[in-house]
TORDREN-414402 format. One line per field, with one value per atom (N, C-alpha, C, O, CB): chain; atom name; z, x, y. Coordinates in nm, 3 decimals, decimal comma, padded with zeros to 5 digits. Glycine has a CB too. Layout:
TORDREN-414402
chaine = A	...;
atome = CA	...;
zz = Z	...;
xx = X	...;
yy = Y	...;
end
This chain:
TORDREN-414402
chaine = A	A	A	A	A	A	A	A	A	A	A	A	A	A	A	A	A	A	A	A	A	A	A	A	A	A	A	A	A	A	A	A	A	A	A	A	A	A	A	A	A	A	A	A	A	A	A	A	A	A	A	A	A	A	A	A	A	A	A	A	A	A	A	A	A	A	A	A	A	A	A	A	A	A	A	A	A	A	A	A	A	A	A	A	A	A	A	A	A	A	A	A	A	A	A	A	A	A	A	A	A	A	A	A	A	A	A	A	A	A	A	A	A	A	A	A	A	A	A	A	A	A	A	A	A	A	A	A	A	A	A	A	A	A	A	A	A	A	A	A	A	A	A	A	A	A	A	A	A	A	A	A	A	A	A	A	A	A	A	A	A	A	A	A	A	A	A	A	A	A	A	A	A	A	A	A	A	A	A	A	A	A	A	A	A	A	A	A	A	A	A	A	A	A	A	A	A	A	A	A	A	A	A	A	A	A	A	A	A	A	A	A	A	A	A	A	A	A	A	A	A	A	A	A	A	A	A	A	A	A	A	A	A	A	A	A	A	A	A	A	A	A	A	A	A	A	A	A	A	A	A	A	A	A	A	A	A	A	A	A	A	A	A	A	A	A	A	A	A	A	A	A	A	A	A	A	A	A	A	A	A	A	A	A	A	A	A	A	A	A	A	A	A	A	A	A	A	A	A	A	A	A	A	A	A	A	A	A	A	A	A	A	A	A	A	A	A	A	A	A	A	A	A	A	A	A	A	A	A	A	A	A	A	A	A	A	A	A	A	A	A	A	A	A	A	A	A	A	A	A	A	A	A	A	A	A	A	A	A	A	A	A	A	A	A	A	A	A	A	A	A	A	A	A	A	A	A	A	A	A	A	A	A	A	A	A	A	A	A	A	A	A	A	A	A	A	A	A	A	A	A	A	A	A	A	A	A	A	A	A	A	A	A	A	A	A	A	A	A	A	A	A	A	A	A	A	A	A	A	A	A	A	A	A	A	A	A	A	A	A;
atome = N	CA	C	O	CB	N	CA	C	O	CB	N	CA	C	O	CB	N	CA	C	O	CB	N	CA	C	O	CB	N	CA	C	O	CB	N	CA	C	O	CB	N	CA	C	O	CB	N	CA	C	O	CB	N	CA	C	O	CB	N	CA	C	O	CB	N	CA	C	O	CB	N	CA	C	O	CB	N	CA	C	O	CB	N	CA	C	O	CB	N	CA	C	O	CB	N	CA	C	O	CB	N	CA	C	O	CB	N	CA	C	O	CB	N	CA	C	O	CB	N	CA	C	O	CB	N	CA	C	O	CB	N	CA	C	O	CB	N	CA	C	O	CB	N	CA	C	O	CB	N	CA	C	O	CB	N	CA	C	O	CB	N	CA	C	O	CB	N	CA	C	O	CB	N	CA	C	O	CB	N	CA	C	O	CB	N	CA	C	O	CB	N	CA	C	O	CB	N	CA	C	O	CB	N	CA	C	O	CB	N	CA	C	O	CB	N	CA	C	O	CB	N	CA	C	O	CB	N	CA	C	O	CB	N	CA	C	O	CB	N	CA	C	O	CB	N	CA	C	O	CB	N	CA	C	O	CB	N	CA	C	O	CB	N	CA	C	O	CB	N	CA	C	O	CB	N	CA	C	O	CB	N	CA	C	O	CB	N	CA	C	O	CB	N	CA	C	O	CB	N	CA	C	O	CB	N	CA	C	O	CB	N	CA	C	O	CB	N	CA	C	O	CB	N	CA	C	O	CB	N	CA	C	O	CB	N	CA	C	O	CB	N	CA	C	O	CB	N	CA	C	O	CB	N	CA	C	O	CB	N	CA	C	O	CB	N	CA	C	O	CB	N	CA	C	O	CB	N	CA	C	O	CB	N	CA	C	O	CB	N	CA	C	O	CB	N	CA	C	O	CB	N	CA	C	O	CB	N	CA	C	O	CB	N	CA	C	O	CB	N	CA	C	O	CB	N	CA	C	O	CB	N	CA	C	O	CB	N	CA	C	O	CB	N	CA	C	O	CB	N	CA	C	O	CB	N	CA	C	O	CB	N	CA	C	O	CB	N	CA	C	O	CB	N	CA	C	O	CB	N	CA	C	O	CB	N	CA	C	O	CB	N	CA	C	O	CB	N	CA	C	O	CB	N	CA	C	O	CB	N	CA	C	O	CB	N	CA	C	O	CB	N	CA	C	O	CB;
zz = 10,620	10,502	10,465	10,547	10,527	10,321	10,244	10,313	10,345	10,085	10,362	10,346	10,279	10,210	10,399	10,232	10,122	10,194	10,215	10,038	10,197	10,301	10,178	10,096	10,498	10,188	10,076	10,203	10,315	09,890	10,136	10,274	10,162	10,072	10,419	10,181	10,121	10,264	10,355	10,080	10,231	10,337	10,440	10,401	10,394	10,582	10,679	10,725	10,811	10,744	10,641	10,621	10,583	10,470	10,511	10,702	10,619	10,557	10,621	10,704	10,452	10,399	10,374	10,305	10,217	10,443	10,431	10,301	10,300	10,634	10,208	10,099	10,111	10,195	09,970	10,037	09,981	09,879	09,837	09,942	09,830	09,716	09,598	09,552	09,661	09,568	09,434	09,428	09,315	09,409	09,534	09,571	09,571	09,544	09,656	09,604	09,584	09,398	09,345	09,762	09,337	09,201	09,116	09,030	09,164	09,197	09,102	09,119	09,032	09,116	09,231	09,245	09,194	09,138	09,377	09,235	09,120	08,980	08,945	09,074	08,906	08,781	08,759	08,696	08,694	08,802	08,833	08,812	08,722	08,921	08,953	08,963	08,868	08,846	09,116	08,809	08,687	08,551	08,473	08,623	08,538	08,414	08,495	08,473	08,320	08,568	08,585	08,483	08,430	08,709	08,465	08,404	08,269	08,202	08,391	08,225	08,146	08,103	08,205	08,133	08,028	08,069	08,056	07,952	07,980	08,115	08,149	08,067	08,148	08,332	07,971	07,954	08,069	08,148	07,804	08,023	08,120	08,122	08,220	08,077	07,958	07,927	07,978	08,027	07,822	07,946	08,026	08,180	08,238	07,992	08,242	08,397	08,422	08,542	08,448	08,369	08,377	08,354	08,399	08,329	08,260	08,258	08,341	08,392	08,116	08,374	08,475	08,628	08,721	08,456	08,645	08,805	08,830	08,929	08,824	08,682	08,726	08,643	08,685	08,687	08,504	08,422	08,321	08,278	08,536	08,296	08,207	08,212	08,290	08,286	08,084	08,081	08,132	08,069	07,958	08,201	08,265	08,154	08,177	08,429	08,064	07,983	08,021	08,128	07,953	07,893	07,979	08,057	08,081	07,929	08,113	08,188	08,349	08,432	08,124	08,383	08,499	08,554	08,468	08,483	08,689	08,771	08,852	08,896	08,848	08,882	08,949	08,953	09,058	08,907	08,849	08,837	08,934	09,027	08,633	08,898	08,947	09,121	09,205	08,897	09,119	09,252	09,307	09,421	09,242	09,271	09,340	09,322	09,415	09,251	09,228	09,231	09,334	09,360	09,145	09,382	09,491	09,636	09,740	09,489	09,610	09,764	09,761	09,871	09,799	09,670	09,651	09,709	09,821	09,483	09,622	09,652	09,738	09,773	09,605	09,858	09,972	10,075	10,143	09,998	10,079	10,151	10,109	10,206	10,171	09,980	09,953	09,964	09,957	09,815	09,975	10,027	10,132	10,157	09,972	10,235	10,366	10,394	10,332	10,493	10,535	10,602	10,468	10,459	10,750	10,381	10,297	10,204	10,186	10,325	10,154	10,064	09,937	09,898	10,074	09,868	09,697	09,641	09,678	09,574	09,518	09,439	09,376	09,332	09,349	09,360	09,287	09,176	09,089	09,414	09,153	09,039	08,994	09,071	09,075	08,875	08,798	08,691	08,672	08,689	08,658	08,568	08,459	08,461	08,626	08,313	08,187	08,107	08,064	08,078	08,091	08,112	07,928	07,834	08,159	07,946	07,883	07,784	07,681	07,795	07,881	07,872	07,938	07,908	07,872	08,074	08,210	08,280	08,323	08,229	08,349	08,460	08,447	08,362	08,588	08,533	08,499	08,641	08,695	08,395	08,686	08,805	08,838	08,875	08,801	08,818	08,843	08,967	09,032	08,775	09,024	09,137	09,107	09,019	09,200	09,204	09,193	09,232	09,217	09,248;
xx = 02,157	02,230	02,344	02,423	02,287	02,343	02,447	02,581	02,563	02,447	02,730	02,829	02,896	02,868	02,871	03,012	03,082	03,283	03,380	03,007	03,257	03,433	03,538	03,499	03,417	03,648	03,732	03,869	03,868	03,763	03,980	04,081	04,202	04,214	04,083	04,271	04,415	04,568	04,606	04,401	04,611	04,683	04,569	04,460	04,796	04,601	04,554	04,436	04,348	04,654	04,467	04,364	04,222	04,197	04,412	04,106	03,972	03,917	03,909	03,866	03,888	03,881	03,696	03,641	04,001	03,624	03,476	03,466	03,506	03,387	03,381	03,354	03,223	03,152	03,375	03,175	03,069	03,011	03,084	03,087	02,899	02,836	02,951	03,036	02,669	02,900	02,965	03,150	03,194	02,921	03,242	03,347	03,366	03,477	03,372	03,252	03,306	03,228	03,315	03,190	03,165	03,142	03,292	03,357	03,013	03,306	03,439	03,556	03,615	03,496	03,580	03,674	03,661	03,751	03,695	03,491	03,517	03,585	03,691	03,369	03,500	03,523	03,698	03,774	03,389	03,748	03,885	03,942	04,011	03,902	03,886	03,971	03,932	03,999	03,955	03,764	03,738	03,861	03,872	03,568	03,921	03,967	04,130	04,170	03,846	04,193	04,350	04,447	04,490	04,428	04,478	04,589	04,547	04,632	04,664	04,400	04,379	04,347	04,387	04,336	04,302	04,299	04,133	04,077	04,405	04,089	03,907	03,877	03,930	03,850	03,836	03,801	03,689	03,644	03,764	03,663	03,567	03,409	03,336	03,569	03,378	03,278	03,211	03,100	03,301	03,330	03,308	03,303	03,304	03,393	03,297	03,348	03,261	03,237	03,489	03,198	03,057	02,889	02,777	03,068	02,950	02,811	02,821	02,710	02,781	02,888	02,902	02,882	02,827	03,099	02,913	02,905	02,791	02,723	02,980	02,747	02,632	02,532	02,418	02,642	02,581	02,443	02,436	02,328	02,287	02,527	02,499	02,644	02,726	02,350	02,613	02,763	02,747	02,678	02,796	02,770	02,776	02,845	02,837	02,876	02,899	02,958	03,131	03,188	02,849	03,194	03,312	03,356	03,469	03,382	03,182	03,272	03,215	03,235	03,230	03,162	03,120	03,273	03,348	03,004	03,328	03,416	03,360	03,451	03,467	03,259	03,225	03,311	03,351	03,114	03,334	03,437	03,579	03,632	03,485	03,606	03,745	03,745	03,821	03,723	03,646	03,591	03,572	03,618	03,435	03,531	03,505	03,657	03,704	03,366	03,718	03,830	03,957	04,054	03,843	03,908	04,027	03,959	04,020	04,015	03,831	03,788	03,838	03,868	03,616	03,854	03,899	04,060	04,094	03,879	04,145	04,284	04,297	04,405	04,359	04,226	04,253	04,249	04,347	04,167	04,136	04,136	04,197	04,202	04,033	04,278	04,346	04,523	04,613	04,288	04,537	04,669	04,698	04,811	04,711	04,577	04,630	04,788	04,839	04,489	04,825	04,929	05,050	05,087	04,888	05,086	05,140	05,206	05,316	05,178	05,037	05,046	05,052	04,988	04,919	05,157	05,166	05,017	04,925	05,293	05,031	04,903	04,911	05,018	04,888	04,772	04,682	04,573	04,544	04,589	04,510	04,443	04,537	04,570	04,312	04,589	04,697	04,550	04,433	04,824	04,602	04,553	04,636	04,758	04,583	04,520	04,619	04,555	04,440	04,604	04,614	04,588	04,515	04,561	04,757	04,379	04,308	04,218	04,155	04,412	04,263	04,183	04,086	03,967	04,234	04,156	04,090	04,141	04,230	03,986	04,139	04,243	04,242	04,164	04,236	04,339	04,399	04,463	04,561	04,491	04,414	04,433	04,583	04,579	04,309	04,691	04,848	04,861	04,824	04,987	04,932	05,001	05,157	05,227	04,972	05,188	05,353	05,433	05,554	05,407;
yy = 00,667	00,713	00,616	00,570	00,853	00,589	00,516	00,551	00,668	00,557	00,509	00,564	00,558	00,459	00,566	00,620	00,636	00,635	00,708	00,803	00,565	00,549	00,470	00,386	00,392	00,511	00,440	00,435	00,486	00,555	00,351	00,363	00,365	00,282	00,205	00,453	00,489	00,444	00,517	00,707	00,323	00,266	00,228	00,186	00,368	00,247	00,241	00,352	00,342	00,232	00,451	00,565	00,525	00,483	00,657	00,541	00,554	00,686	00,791	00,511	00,675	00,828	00,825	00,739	00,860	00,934	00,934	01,097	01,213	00,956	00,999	01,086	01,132	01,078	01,026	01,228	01,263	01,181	01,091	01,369	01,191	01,103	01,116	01,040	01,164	01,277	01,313	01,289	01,273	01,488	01,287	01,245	01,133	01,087	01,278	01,054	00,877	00,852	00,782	00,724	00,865	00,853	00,890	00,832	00,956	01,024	01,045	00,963	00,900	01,180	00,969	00,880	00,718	00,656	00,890	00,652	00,513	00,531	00,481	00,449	00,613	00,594	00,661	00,586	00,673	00,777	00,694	00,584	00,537	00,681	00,534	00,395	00,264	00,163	00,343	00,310	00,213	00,229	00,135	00,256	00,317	00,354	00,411	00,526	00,482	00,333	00,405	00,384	00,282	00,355	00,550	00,568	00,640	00,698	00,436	00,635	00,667	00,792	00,847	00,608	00,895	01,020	01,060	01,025	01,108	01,103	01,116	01,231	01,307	01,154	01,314	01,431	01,425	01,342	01,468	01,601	01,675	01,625	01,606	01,831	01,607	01,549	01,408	01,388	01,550	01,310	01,204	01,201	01,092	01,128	01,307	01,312	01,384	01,379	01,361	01,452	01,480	01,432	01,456	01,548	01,359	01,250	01,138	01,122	01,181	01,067	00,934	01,036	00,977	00,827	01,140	01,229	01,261	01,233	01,368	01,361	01,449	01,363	01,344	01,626	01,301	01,268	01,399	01,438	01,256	01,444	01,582	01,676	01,724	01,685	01,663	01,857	01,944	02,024	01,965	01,968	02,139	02,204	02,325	02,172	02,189	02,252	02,329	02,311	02,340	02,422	02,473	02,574	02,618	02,479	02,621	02,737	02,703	02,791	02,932	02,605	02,555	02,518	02,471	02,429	02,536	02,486	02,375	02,303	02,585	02,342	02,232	02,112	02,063	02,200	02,070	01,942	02,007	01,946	01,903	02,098	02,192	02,172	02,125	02,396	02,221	02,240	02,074	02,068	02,336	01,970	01,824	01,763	01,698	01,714	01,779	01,749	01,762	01,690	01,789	01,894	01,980	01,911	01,888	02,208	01,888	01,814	01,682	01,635	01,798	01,616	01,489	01,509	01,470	01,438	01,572	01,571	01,592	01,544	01,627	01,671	01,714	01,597	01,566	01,821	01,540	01,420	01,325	01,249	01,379	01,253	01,159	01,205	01,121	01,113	01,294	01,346	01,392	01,436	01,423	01,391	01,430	01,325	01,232	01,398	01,412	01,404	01,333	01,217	01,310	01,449	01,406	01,270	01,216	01,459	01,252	01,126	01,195	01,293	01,013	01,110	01,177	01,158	01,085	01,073	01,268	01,301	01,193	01,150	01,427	01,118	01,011	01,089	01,006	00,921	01,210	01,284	01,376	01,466	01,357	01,369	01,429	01,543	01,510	01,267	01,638	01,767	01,726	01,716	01,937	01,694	01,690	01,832	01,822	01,517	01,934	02,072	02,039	01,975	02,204	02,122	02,156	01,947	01,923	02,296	01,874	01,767	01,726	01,733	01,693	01,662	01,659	01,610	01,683	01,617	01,470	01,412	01,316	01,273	01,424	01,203	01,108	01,032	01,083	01,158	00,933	00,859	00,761	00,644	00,770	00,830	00,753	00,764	00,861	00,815	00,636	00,629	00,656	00,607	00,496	00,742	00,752	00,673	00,694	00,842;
end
């Protein structure tokens, strides 16, 4: 199996498929703001449309592992757009 490892500092961080896609295109486009739409076709290949949480849901697995042992948030929520990849 492919791995999917990214390293934040000295941190190796092991992703999931769908966790490392999201996170490239992120980091293809920092700073910029992603709607849902676009973050759904480059992930899944398709809209889930707006009442699917899935994105909600890959997102919170993401933050979880890129903020362990309290590292500031890198996926910012632009409320009722989508998200947006700043370093603090």
């Amino acid at each position: 199996p492919v791995a999917h490892e990214v390293s934040r500092g000295e941190e190796i961080i092991e992703l999931t498929r769908t966790e490392f896609l999201l996170l490239e295109l992120f980091m293809l486009h920092p700073r910029h703001v992603l709607t849902r739409s676009v973050i759904f076709e480059h992930v899944w290949g398709y809209d889930f449309g707006s009442t699917s949480n899935s994105l909600e849901v890959y997102v919170g697995y993401l933050r979880r592992k890129t903020e362990a042992r309290g590292k500031p948030r890198l996926i910012h929520t632009v409320r009722a757009v989508g998200y947006v990849l700043k370093d603090t």
